[in-house]
N, C-alpha and C positions, 0 to 999 in steps of 0.2 A: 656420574653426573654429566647433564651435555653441557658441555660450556657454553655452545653456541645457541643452545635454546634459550639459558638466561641470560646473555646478552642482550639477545631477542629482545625479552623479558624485561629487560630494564634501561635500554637505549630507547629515545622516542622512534616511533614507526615512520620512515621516509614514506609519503604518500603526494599523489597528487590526482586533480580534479579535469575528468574525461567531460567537456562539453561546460559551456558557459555561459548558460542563458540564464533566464529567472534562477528557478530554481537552484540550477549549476555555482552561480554564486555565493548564494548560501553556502555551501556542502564549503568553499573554499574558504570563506570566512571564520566557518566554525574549526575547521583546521588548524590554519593561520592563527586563531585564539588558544587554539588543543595543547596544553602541558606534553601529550603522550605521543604529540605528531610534530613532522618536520613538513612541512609542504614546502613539495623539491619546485612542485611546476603544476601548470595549467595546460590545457590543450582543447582547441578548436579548432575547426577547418577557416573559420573567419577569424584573419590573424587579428585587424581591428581588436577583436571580442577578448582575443585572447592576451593582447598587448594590452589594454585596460586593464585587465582583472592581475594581471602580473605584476606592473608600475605598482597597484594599488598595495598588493598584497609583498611585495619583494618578492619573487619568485619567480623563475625559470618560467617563459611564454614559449608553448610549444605548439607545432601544427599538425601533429600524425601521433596521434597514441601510440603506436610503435615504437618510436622515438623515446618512448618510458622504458623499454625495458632495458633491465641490468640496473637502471637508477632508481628504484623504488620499489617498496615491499605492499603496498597495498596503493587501492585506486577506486573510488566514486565512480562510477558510470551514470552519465547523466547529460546522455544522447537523447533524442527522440527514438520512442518507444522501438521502432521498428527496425533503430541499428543497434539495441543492445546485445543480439547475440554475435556481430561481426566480432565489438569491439570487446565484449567481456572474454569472448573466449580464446582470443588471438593473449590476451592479457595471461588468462588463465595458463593456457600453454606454455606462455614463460615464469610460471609459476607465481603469479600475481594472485594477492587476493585480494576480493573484489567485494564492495558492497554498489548494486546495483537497482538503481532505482525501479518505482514498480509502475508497471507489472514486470515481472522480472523477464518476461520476452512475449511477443505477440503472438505465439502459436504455440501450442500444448507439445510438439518434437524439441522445438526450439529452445524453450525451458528444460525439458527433463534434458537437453545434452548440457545444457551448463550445471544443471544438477548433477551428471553423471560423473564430467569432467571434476570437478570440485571435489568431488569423492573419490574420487580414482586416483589423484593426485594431493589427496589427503589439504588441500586448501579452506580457506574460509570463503563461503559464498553467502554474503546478508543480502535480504530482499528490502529493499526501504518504504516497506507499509510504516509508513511515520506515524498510524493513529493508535499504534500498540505502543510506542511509548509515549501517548499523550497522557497527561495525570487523570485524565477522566476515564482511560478505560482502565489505571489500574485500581479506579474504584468501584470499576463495575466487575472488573475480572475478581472483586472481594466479595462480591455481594451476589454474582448469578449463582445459580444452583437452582440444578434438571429444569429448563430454561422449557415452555411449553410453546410458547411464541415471540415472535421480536417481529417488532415493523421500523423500518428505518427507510427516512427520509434526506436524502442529499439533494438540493437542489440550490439554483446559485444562477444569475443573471448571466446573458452572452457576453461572451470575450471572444476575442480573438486567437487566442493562447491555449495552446492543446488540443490544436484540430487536428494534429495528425493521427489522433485515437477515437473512438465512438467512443460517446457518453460512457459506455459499458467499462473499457479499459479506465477510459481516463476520473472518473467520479466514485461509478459503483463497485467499483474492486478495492476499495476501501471499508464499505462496509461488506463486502461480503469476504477480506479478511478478518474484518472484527468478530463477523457473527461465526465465522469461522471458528476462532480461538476461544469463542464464548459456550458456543453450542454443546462443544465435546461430543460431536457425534459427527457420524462420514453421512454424505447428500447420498440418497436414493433419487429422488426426482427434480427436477428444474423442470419450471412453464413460464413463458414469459411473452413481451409484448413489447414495444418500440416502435417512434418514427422516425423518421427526417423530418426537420423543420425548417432550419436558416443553414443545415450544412450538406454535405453529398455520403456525409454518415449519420447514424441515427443519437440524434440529440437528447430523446426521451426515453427511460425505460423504465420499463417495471418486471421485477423476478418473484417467483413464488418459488422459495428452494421447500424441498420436505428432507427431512434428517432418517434414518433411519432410527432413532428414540422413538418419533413420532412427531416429534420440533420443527415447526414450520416457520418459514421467514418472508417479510412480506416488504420488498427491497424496490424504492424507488428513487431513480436518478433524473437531473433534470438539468440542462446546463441553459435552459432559454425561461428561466423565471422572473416572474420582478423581484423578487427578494432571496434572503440567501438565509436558508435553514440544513442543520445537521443535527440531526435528531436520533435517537434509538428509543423506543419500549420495548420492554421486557418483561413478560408473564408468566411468571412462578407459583407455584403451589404457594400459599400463602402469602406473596405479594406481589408487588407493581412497583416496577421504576419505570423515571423516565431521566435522560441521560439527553444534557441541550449542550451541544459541543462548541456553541457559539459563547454562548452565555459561560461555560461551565459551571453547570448547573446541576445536580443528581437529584430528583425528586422520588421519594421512598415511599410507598403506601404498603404498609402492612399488617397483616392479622397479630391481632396480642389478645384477643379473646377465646371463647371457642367457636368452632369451625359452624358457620352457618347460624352464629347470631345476625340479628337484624337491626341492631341499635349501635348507630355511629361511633360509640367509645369503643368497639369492640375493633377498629381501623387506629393504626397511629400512622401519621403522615410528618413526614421532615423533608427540611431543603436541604440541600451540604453543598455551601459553596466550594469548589474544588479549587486549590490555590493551581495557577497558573505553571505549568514548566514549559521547558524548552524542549519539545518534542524531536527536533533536529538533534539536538545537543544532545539529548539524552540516548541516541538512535547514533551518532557517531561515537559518542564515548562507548560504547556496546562493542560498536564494530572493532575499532582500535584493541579493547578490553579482550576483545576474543584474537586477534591477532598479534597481540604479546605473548594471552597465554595457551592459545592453540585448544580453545574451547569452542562449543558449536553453537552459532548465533540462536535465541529466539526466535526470529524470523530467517529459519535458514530458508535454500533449496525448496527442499521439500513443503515447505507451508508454502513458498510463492509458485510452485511448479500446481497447486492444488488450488490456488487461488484463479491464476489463469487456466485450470479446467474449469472449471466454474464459470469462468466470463465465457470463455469459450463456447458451454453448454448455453449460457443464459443469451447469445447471439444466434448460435444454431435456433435455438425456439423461434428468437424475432424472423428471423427469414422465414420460417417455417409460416409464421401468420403473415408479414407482409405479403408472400406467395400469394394468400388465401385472399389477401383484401383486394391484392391486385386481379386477380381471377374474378371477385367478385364483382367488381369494378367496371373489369372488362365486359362479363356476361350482361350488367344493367345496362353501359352505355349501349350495348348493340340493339337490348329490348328497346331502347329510350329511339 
């Protein structure tokens, strides 16, 4: 028997929270409340940020994530997208395990090396796609089956908050983790479309992934709307949902007659209101859950290293047509 692994096992997990903005907060709060966690400390480069959230919370205000190691057995990553492989894997090498928010790194190298690391050194690495544990996808994850098509809708008014990502990272790799995990089949093709609007990245997009089933997904993000929808359908051999993640809402239309009657009875349609959870909560007690008992997260690695291909591919397309618009552009202004 290891004694040191049940120890592990049944001591709460010394943990603290890398970056402390919006988001960053949360991850520290939900800790700070965690039966299975000790939160040792916080860390920002803005001591401000980090002297706040410390006072608030009693805990250790620190300024260098380095400065963690030795004192804590797991850590939140919850930088701006673009420094999560400095900071994850400097962590990682001291044998930290990490749950890292998503996209779990900006560049498809960058990702598979903290995936690699993680594995190599037999660690926990969770990807924090927080929509997989919202209670509305695990009542879609009950209900899809050989899924034919899904069109999902993110869009959501300007803010100033998470510019440092395109639309693409920072909205639409949310659903195209969901449809991910929904699909059950690997992308043969990405096409896709984007512009700029009010930023110097592209604010708007839209993906057309094809599955190799033959499941097509029809994926638009939008951070400059007047209003704010998050939406999914899904079209199945004998039925239709539709999935309103604002509202949680699940609306069901299904066959209970035979196949290609024409008379309404032969549709039975329901609402299910889906009770509310704590998608956070339920996304940290996982992480904690698998770093006691040295289990491999649902959203490891491996599904966020596959999710940022995807973004990755659905960016490649957008340049590919903005080239084309701009060329286009070019050639009318000079007829003009």
């Amino acid at each position: 028997m290891n004694t040191q692994s049940d120890d592990r096992a049944r001591r709460p997990v010394r943990v603290a929270v890398v970056g402390t903005g919006h988001f960053g907060r949360f991850h520290a709060r939900h800790y700070a409340q965690n039966k299975n966690a000790e939160l040792v400390a916080v860390v920002d480069i803005d001591h401000g940020a980090a002297d706040s959230i410390a006072a608030e919370l009693g805990c250790a205000a620190l300024y260098d994530h380095r400065a963690l190691i030795g004192r804590i057995d797991a850590a939140s990553v919850v930088v701006p997208t673009g420094q999560h492989f400095a900071v994850a894997v400097e962590l990682q090498e001291a044998g930290i395990d990490t749950l890292v928010e998503k996209p779990l790194s900006d560049t498809i190298a960058s990702a598979e090396s903290l995936m690699r690391t993680a594995e190599r050194r037999d660690l926990i690495l969770q990807v924090g796609h927080i929509e997989r544990f919202s209670s509305c996808f695990k009542v879609l994850a009950g209900k899809v089956r050989r899924p034919l098509y899904f069109e999902s809708n993110r869009i959501s008014p300007w803010t100033e908050r998470g510019l440092d990502a395109d639309v693409v990272f920072d909205l639409m790799i949310h659903d195209i983790d969901i449809i991910l995990g929904l699909a059950d089949s690997s992308v043969s093709d990405v096409s896709a479309v984007g512009t700029r609007l009010f930023s110097d990245k592209v604010d708007l997009a839209n993906a057309r992934l094809t599955f190799e089933s033959g499941c097509v997904a029809n994926i638009t993000a939008s951070r400059v709307s007047h209003k704010v929808e998050r939406s999914l359908r899904v079209f199945q051999p004998g039925s239709y949902l539709v999935c309103d993640f604002v509202t949680h809402r699940v609306f069901t239309y299904a066959l209970k007659g035979e196949f290609g009657a024409l008379d309404a009875s032969a549709v039975d349609s329901t609402v299910l209101e889906v009770k509310r959870e704590d998608s956070l909560g339920n996304e940290i007690d996982e992480f904690l859950s698998c770093v006691r008992q040295r289990r491999r997260p649902t959203v490891n690695g491996r599904v966020g290293v596959e999710a940022v291909k995807i973004a990755e591919q659905v960016n490649d397309s957008i340049r590919r047509h903005l080239d084309i618009v701009q060329r286009h552009g070019m050639s009318a202004s000079t007829q003009i």
